[in-house]
C-alpha positions as CSV (number, residue, x, y, z in Angstrom):
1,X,17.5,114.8,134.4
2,X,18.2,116.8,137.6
3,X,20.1,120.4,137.2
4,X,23.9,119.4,138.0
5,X,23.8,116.1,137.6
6,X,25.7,114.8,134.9
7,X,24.5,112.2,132.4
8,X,27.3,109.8,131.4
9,X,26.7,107.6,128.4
10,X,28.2,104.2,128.0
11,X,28.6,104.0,123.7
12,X,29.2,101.6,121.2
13,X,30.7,103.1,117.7
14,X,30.7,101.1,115.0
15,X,33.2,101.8,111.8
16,X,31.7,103.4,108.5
17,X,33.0,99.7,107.2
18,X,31.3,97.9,110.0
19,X,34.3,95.8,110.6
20,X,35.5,97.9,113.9
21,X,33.7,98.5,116.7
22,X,34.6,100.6,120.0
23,X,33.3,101.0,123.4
24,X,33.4,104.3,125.6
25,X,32.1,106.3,127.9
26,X,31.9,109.9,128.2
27,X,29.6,112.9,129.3
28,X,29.6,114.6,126.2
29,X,28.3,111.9,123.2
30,X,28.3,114.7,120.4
31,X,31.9,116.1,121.4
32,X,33.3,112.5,121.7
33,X,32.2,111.5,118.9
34,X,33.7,114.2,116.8
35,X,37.1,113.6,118.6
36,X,37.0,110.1,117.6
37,X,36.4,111.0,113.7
38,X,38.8,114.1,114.2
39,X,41.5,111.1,114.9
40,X,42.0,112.7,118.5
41,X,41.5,109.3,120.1
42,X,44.3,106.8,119.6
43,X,42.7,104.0,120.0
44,X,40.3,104.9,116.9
45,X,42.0,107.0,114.8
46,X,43.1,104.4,112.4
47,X,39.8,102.7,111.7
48,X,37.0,105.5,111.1
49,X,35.2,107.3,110.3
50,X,32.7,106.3,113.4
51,X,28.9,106.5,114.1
52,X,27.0,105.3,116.7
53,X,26.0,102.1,116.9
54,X,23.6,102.8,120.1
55,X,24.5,104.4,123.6
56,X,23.2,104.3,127.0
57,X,22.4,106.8,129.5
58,X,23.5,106.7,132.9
59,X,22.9,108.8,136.2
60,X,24.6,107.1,137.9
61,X,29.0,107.6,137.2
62,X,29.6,104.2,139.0
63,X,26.9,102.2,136.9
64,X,27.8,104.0,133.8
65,X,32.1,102.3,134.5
66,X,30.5,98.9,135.4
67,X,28.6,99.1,132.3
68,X,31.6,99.6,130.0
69,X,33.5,97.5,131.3
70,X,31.2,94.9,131.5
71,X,31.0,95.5,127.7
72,X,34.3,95.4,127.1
73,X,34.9,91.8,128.7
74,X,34.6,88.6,126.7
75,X,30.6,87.7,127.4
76,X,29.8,91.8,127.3
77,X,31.3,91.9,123.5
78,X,29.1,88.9,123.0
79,X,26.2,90.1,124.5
80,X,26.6,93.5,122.5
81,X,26.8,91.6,119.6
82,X,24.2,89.4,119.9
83,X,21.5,92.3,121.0
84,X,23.1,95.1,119.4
């Protein structure tokens, strides 16, 4: 990767139980992830502990949002399910 770009990862997290799953983006993977175990995120805290079901890396900020929320739509959760 180019010095100062930033990467930004779209992520899927999938609960220890496998009956939750969340996706996110972020330009720190390792640190978001322990936030999101932590119970810093409010929109996982109730439902972990989390790992990482798979991520994607993006150079692009602007791909990386369309990405998520791509993901995050009806035929996106479908697709992720489906593939991933």
């Amino acid at each position: 990767m180019p010095s100062g770009r930033k990467q930004n990862d779209v992520y899927i997290l999938e609960s220890l139980d496998s009956e939750h799953f969340y996706v996110g983006i972020t330009d720190d993977l390792r640190a978001r992830l322990a936030k999101h175990n932590a119970g810093e995120v409010p929109h996982t805290s109730k439902y972990g502990p989390w790992r990482i079901r798979t991520y994607f890396a993006f150079d692009d900020a602007a791909r990386a949002v369309a990405f998520e929320r791509y993901l995050k739509s009806g035929s996106g959760r479908a697709f992720a399910k489906k593939h991933f």
